[in-house]
C-alpha positions as CSV (number, residue, x, y, z in Angstrom):
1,X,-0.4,39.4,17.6
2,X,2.2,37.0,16.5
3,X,1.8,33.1,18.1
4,X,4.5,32.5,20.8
5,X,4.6,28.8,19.3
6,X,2.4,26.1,17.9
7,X,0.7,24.6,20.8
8,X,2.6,21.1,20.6
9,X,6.2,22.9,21.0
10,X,5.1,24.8,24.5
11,X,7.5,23.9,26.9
12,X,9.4,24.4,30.7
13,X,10.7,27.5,28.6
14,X,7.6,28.9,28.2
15,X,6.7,28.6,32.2
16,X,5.1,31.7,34.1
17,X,5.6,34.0,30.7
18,X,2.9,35.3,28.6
19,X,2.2,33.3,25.5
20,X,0.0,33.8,22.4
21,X,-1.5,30.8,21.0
22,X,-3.9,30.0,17.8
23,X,-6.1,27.2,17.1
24,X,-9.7,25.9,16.9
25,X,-11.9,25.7,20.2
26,X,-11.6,21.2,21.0
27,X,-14.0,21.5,23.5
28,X,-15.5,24.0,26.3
29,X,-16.8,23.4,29.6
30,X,-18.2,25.5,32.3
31,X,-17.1,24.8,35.5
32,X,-18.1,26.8,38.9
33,X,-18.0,30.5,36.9
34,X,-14.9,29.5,35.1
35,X,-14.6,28.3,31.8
36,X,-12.6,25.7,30.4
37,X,-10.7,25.4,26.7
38,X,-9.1,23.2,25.2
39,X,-7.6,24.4,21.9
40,X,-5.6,22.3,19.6
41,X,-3.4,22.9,16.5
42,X,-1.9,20.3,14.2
43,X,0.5,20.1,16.7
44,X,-0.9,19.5,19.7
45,X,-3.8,20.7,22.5
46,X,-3.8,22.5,25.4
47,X,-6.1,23.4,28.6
48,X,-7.0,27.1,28.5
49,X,-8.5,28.4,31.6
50,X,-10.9,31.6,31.9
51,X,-11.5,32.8,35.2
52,X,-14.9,34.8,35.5
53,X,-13.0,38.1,36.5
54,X,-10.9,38.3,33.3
55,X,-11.5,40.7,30.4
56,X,-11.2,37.8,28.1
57,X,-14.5,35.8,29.9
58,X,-17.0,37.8,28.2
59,X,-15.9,36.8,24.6
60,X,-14.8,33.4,25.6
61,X,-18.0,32.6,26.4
62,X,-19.5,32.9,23.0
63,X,-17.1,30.2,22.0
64,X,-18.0,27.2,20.9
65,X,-16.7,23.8,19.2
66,X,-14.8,24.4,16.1
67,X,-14.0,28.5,16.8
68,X,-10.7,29.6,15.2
69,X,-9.5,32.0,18.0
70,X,-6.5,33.7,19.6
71,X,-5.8,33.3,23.1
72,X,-3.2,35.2,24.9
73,X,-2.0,34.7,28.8
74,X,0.0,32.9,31.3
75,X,1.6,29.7,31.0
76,X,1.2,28.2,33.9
77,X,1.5,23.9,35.4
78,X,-1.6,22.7,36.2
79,X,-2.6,21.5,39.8
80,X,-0.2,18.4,40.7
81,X,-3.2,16.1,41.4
82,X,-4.2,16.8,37.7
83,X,-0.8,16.3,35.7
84,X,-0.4,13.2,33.0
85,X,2.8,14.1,31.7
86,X,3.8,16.3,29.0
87,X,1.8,19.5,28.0
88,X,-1.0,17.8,29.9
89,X,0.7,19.2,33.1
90,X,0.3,23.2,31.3
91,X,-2.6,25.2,31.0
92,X,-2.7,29.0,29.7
93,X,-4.2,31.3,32.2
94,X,-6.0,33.6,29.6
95,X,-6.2,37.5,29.6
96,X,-7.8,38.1,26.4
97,X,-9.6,35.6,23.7
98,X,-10.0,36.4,20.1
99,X,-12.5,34.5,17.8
100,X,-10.8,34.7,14.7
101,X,-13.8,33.0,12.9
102,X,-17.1,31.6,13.9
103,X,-18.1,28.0,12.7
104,X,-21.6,25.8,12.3
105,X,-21.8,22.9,14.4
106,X,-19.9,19.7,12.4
107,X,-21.8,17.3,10.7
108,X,-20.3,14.6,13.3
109,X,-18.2,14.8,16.6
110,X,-14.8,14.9,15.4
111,X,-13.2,12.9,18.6
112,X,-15.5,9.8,17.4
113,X,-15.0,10.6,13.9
114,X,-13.3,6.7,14.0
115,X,-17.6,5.6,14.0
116,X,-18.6,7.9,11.8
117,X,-19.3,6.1,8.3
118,X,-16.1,6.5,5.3
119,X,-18.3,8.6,3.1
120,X,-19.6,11.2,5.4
121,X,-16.1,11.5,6.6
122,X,-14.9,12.1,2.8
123,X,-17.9,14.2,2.3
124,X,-16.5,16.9,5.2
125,X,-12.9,15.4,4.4
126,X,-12.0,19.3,5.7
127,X,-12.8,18.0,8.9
128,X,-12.2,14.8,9.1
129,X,-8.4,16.1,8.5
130,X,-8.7,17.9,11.5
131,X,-8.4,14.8,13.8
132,X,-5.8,13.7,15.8
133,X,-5.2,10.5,13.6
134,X,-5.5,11.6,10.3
135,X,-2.6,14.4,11.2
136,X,-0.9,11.8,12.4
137,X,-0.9,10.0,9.5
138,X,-0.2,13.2,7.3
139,X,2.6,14.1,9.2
140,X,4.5,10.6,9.6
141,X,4.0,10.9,5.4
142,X,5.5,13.9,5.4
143,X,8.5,12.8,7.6
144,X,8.6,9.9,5.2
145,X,9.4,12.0,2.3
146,X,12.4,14.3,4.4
147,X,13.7,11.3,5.4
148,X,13.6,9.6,1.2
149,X,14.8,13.0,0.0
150,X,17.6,13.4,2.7
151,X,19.1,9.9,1.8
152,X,18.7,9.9,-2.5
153,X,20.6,13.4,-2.3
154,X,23.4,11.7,-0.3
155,X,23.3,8.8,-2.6
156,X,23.7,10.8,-5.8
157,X,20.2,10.7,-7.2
158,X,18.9,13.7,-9.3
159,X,15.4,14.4,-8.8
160,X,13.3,14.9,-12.6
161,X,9.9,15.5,-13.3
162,X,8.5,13.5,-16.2
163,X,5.1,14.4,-17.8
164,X,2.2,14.2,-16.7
165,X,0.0,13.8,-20.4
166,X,2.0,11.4,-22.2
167,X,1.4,8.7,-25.2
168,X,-1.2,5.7,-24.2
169,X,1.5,2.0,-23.7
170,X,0.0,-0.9,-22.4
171,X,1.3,-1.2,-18.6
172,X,-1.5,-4.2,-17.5
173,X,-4.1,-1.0,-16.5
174,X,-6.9,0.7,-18.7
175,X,-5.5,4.4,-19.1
176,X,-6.9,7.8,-18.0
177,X,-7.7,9.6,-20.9
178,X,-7.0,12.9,-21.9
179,X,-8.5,14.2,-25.4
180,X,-6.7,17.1,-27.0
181,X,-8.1,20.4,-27.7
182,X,-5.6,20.9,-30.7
183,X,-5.9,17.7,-32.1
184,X,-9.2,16.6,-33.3
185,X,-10.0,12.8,-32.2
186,X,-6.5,12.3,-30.4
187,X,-5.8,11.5,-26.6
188,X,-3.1,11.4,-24.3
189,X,-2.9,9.5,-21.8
190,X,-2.2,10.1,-18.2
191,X,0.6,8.2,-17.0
192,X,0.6,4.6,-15.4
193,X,4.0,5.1,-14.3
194,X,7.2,7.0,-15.7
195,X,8.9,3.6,-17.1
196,X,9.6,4.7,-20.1
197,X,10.7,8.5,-19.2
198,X,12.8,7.0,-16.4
199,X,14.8,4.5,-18.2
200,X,15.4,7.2,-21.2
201,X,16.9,9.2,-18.9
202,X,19.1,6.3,-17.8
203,X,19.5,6.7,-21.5
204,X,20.6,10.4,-21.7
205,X,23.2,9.6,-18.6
206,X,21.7,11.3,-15.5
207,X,22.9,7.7,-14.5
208,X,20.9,7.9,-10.7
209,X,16.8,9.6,-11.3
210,X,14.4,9.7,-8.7
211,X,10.9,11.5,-8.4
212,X,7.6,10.7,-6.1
213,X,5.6,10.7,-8.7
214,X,1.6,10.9,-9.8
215,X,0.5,8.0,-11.5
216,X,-2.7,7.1,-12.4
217,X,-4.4,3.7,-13.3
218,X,-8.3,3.0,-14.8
219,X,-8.8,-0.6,-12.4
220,X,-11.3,-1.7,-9.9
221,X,-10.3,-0.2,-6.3
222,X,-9.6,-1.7,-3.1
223,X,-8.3,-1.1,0.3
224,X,-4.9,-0.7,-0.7
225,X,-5.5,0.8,-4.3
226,X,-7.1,4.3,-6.2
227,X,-7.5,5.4,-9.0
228,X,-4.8,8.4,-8.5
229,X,-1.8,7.4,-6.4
230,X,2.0,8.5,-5.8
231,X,5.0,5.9,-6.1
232,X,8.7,6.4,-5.2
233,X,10.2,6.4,-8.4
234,X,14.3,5.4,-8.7
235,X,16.4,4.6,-11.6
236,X,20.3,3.4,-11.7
237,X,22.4,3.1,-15.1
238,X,25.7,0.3,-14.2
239,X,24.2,-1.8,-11.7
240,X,23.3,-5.4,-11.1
241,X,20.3,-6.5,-9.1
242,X,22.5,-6.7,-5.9
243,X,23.2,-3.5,-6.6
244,X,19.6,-2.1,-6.8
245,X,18.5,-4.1,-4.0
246,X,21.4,-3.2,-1.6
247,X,20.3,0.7,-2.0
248,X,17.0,0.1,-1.4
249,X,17.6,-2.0,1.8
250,X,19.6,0.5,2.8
251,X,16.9,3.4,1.8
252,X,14.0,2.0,3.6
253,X,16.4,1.3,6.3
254,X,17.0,4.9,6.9
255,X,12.7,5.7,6.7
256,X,12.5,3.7,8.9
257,X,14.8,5.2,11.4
258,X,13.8,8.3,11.1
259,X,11.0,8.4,11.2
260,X,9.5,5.4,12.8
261,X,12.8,5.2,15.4
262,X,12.6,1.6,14.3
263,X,15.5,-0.8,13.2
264,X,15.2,-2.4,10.2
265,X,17.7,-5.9,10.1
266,X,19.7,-6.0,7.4
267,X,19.8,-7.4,4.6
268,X,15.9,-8.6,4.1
269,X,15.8,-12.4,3.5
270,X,15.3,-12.9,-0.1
271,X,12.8,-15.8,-1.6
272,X,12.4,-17.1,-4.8
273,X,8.5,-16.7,-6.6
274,X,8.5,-20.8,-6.7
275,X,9.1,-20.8,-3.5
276,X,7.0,-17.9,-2.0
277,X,4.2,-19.2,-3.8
278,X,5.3,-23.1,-3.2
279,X,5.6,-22.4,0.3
280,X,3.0,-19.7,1.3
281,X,0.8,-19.1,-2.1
282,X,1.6,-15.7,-2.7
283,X,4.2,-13.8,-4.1
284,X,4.0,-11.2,-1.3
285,X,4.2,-13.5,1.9
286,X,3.0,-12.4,5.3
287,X,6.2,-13.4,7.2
288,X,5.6,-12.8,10.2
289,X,3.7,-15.4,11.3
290,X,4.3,-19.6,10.1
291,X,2.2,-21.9,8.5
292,X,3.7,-22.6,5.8
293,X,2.6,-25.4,3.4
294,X,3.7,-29.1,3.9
295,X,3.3,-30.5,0.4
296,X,1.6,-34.1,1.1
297,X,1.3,-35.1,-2.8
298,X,2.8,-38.2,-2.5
299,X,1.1,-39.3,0.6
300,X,-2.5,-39.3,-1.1
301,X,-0.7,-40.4,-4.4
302,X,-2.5,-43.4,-5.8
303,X,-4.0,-43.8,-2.4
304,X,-8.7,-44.2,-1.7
305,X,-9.4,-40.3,-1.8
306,X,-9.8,-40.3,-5.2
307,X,-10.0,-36.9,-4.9
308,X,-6.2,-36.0,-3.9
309,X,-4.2,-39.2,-5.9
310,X,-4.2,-37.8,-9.1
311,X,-3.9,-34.7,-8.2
312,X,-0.9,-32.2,-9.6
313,X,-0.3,-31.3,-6.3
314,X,-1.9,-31.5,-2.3
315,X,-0.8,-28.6,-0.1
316,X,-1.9,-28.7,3.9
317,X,-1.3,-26.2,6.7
318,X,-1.5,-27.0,10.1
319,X,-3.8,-24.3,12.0
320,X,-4.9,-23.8,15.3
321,X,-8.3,-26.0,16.7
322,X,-11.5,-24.4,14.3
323,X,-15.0,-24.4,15.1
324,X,-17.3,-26.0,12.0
325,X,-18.6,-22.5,11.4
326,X,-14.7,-21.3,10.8
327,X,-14.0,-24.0,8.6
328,X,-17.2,-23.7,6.7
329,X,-16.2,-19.9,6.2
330,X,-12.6,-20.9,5.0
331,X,-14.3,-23.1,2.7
332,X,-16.1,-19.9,1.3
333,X,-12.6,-18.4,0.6
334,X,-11.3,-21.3,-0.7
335,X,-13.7,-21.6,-3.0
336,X,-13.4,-17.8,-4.1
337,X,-10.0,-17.9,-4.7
338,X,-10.7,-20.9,-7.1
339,X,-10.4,-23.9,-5.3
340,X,-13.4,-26.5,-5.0
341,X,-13.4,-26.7,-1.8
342,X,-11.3,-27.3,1.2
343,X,-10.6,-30.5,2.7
344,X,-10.3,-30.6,6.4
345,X,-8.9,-33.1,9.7
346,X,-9.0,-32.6,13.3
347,X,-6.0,-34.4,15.1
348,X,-7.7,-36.3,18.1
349,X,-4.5,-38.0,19.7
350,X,-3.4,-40.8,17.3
351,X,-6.4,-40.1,14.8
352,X,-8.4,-38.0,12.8
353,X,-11.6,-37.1,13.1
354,X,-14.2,-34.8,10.9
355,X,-13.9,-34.2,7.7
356,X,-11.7,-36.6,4.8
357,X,-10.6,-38.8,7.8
358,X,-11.8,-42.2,6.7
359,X,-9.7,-41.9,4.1
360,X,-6.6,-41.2,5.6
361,X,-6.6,-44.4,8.0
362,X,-3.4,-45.7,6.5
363,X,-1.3,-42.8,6.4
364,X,-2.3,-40.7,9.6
365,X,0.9,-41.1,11.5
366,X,2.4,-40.0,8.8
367,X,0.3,-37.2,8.3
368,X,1.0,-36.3,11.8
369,X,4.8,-36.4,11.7
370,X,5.2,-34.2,8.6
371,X,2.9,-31.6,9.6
372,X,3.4,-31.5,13.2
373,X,0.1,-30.4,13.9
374,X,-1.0,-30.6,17.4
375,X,-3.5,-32.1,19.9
376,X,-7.1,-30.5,18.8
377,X,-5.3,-29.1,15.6
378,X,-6.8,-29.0,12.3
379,X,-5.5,-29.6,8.8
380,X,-5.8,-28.2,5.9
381,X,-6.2,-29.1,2.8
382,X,-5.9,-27.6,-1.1
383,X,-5.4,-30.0,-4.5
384,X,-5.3,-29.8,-8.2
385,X,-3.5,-27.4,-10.5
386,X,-0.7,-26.1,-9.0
387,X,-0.9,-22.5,-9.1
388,X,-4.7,-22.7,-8.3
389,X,-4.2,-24.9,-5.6
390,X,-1.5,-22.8,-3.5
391,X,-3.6,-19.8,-4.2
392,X,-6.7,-21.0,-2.6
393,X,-4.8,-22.5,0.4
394,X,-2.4,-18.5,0.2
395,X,-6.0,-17.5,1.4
396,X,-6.9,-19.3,3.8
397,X,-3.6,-19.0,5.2
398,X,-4.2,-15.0,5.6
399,X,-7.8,-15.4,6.9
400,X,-6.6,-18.3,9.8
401,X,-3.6,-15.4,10.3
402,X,-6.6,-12.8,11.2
403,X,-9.1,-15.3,12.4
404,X,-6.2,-16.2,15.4
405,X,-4.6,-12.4,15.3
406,X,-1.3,-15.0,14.5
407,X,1.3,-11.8,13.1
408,X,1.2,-10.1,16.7
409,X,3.5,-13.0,17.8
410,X,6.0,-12.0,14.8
411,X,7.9,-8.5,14.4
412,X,5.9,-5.6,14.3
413,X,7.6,-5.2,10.5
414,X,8.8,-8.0,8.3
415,X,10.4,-6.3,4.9
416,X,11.8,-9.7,2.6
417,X,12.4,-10.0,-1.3
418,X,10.6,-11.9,-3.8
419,X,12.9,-12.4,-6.7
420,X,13.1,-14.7,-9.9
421,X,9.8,-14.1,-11.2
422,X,8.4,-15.6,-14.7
423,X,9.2,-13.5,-17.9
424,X,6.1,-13.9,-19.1
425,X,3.3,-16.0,-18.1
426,X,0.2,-18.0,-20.4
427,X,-2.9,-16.3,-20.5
428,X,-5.5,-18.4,-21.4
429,X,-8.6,-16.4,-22.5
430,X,-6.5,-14.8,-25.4
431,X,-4.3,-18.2,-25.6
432,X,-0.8,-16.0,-25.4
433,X,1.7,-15.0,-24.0
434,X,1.8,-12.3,-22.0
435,X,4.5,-10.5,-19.6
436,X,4.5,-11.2,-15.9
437,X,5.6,-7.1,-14.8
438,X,6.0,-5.1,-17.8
439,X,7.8,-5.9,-21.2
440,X,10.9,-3.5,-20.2
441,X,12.1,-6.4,-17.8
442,X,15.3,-7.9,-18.1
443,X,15.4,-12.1,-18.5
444,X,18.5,-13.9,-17.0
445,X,21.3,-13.7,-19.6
446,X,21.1,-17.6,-19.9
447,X,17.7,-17.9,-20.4
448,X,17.5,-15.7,-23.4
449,X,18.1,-18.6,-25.5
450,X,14.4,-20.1,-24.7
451,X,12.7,-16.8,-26.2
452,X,10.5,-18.4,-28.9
453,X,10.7,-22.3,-27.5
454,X,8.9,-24.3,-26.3
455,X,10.6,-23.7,-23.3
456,X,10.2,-19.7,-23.1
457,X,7.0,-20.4,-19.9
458,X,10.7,-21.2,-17.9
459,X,12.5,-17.6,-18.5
460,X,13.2,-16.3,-15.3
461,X,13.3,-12.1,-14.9
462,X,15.6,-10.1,-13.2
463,X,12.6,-8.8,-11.6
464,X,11.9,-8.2,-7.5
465,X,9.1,-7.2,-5.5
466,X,9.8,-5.3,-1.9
467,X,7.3,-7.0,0.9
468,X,5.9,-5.8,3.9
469,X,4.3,-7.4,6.1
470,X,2.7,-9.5,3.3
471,X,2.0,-5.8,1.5
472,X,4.1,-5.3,-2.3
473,X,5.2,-2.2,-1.4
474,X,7.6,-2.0,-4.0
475,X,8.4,-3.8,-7.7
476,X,11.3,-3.2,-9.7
477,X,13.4,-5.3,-12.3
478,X,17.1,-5.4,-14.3
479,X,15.9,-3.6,-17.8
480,X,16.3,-4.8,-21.0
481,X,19.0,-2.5,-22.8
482,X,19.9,-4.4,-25.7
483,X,17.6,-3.9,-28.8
484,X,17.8,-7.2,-30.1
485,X,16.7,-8.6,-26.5
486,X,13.8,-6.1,-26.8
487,X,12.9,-7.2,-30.0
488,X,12.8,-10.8,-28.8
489,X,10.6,-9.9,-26.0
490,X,8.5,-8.1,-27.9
491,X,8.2,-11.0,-30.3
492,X,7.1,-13.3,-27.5
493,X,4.3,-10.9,-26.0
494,X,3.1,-11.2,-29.8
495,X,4.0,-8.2,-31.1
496,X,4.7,-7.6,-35.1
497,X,7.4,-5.4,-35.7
498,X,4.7,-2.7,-37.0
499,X,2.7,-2.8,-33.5
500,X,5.9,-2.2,-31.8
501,X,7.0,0.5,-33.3
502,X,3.4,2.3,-33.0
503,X,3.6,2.2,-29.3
504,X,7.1,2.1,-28.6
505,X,9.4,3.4,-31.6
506,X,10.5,6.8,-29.9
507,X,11.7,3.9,-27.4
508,X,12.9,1.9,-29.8
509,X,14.8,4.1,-31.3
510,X,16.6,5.3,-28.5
511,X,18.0,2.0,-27.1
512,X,20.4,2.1,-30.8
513,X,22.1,5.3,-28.9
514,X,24.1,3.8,-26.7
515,X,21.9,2.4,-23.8
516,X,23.5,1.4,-20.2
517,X,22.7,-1.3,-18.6
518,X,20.5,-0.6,-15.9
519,X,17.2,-0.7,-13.3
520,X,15.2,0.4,-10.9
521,X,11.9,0.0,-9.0
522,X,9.1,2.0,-7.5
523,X,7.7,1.9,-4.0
524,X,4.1,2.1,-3.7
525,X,4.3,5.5,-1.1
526,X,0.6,5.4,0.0
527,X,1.3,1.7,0.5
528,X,4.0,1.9,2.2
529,X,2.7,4.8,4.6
530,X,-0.7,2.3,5.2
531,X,2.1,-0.2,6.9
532,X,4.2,2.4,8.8
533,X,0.9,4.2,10.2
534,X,-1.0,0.7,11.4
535,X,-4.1,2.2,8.9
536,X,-6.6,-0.1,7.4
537,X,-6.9,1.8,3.9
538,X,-4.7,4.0,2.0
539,X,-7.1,5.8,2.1
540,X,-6.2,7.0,5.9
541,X,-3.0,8.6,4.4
542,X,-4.2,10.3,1.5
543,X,-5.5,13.7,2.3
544,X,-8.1,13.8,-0.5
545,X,-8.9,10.1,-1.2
546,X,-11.7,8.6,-3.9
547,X,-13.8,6.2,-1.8
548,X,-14.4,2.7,-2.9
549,X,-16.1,3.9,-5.6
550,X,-13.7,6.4,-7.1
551,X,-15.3,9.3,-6.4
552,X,-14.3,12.1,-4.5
553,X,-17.6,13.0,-2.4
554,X,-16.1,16.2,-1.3
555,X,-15.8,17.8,-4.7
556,X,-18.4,15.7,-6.6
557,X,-16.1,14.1,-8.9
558,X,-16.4,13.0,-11.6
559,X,-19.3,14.5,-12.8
560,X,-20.8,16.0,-16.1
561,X,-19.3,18.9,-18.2
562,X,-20.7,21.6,-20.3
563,X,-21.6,20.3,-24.0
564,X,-20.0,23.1,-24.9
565,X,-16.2,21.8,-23.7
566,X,-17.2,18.4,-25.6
567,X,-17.6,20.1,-28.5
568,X,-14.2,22.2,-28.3
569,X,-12.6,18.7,-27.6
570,X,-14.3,16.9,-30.1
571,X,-16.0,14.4,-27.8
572,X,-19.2,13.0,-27.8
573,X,-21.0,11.0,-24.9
574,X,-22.4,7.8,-26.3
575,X,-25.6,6.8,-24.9
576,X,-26.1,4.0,-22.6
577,X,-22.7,2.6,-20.8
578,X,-19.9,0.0,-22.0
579,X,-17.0,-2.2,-20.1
């Protein structure tokens, strides 16, 4: 028979008629000669009862956890004393049970699948799917995408597909592979992101492109990374940055409304890089929560801590009262994220105690008025190289946030730009410059001048990067349509003309027809879901994730092939393994 509804959309409407239902047997008790159900689809669970005089008790009592069955009967409210509101308050009365499929006991309890280890959940990832939160999850995604798709039609956007086995172009990732069956000893690559594709069709006029879009990127994993992800790809020909940035405020806005019922303020503060890094040491800030950095350089300047008065620069933080075991662990993170180590105070009324304090006798009023940190506070402290020095102290930041559970007193969502990054930035192992995004990004029209100066380390791009809740959950820039600007960018990254035009003529070639100016950015989707859903991992809102590994332990991949494909691709496997 045809299902009256799925289980979650049962309603007053349905009261006292009979209803057909199909799902997968949550649970079963026996109660007193009856037997109770509950059976769930992805949409919601209900109470079945069974009563030992029906036709349908004799089959429903070969059920068990995990049958796929029919269930037909009355709807019916259940006793007053045991209604919790919503289809909690229904049961179905049944008159006839169907198993529709048997099934083996699971390999863990699906309601405490949230203490089962990661793997064996990815290794039964069929099942783990089946729970409550991971639908959840799946379906918020899902809502995410009606709700993108719903506003980029309004807006004018033309969705386009761009391939999926392209040319291999440096995009700061090693590339995924692909060799070719036709062609002897050659590859293509799958793609790191539809830059190129997306700005030549800015190119061939379709003047507004969008496309969630399968990327792929060779790099170590993490909690918010793998190997095989999906962005929100957008691209818009006679714009500015405002421009750009005013759609996509306006964009995630809307998600957010629809499918989060949540209100976004607009428009999101902007912040310089300087400053997000001067101020917080990161370029995707956590803003929901203070401590931002007081910059005490020239307090210590020239001063008895020898340590901190020569240095380039002395950040502090005022955080909460910390236990020697809590600063010895920020130490550890400090000194992971490249500091040397990680000076320390305790305020004790007028003074300081612990840590550098007999060297700050002079200046500790001082100390105390700029970083107004309180009775039983402690400070503290990063010095030396700039960049390394805000980093550390970034770190520490995040880990006092968590340590104190500090961004529950902000907004449950904080969505800011970070804008004016470098153009390019020094790398020092190859002693070079490199480019901060990508080298497609678009420098401020009166900084062009310092490409190939001494000067060109202070070219700012027209380059931005969405944050969440201190995630990047999306990076865009301004393009470069000029050719004689691309050539000078490609010139700075240390390109010869030859190199160029191996990796990028077809490019090349196509910015002398007549290129709009334009830009765009793309939203890291599985990011961005992470955030919305309150998940720990992207992972939690893929449905078929790699683990921490990247492999998938459900299909066994990667894994060996036949000899006898290598050969038809011309590919042997060295012995032995490289970097």
């Amino acid at each position: 028979m045809k299902r009256t509804a799925l289980i979650g959309h049962l309603n007053d409407s349905h009261l006292d008629q009979p209803v057909t239902i199909q799902g997968w047997v949550n649970r079963r008790r026996d109660l007193g000669g009856l037997i109770f159900l509950e059976v769930r689809d992805r949409s919601g669970l209900v109470q079945v009862q069974v009563e030992p005089d029906s036709p349908a008790f004799a089959e429903a009592d070969t059920l068990r956890g995990e049958y796929v069955v029919e269930i037909g009967g009355q709807f019916q409210r259940r006793p007053e004393s045991q209604r919790k509101g919503g289809l909690a308050d229904f049961e179905v009365l049944a008159s006839r049970v169907t198993v529709l499929n048997s099934a083996k006991t699971p390999p863990f309890e699906l309601d405490k699948g949230d203490s089962v280890s990661e793997d064996v959940r990815l290794k039964y990832r069929y099942l783990d799917l089946r729970r409550a939160e991971m639908q959840k999850n799946l379906l918020l995604r899902s809502k995410a995408v009606a709700a993108i798709t719903e506003f980029l039609d309004t807006e004018g956007f033309v969705q386009v597909e761009t391939p999926m086995l392209t040319k291999s172009t440096p995009e700061g990732a090693r590339d995924f592979l692909v060799p070719s069956r036709l062609n002897a000893g050659e590859f293509y690559a799958l793609p790191q992101s539809p830059q190129l594709f997306k700005q030549l069709l800015m190119i061939a006029g379709y003047d507004r492109y969008y496309q969630l879009a399968r990327c792929f990127r060779d790099e170590d994993l993490r909690a918010d990374r793998q190997p095989d992800f999906t962005q929100l790809d957008m691209e818009m020909s006679f714009v500015t940055q405002d421009d750009v940035l005013e759609v996509q405020e306006r964009l995630m806005a809307h998600v957010f409304g629809r499918v989060l019922d949540v209100e976004l303020p607009l428009p999101f503060p902007r912040m310089s890089y300087q400053d997000a890094m001067d101020k917080f040491g990161s370029d995707k800030p956590d803003l929901r929560f203070g401590l931002e950095f007081v910059d005490v350089t020239e307090l210590f300047k020239g001063g008895e801590f020898k340590a901190f008065a020569s240095a380039q620069t002395v950040k502090v933080i005022a955080a909460p009262e910390l236990t020697r075991k809590q600063i010895d662990e920020l130490e550890r993170i400090a000194k992971q994220n490249g500091a040397g180590g990680l000076a320390w105070l305790k305020r004790d009324g007028d003074t300081f105690t612990g840590g550098i304090s007999k060297f700050v006798g002079s200046i500790t009023a001082q100390l105390i008025e700029k970083t107004g940190v309180p009775d039983g506070g402690t400070l503290l402290f990063a010095a030396g190289e700039w960049k390394k020095a805000v980093g550390a102290l970034g770190a520490v930041r995040l880990a006092v946030r968590d340590l104190f559970d500090l961004a529950k007193a902000g907004p449950q969502f904080h969505v800011s730009w970070v804008v004016d990054f470098p153009q390019l930035e020094y790398d020092e192992d190859n002693a070079a410059w490199t480019y901060m995004h990508h080298p497609f990004t678009a420098p401020h029209p009166e900084d062009i001048p310092l490409f190939g100066t001494e000067r060109q380390g202070e070219i700012r791009a027209q380059a931005y990067d969405l944050v969440l809740n201190g995630y990047e959950v999306g990076g865009g820039s301004v393009r470069i349509h000029q050719p004689g600007v691309q050539a000078q960018m490609f010139q700075a990254i240390g390109f010869t003309e030859a190199e160029a035009r191996e990796k990028f003529g077809f490019f090349m070639d196509a910015l002398e027809y007549g290129t709009p100016p334009h830009g765009g950015i793309a939203w890291g989707f599985d990011r961005l879901i992470m955030v919305m859903s309150g998940a720990n991992s992207i992972r939690e809102v893929i449905a078929f994730p790699k683990n921490n590994r990247g492999v998938d332990l459900m299909a066994l991949a990667p894994s060996p092939v036949d000899e006898r494909q290598l050969a038809e691709l011309s590919v042997a496997v060295a012995s032995g393994t490289s970097d």
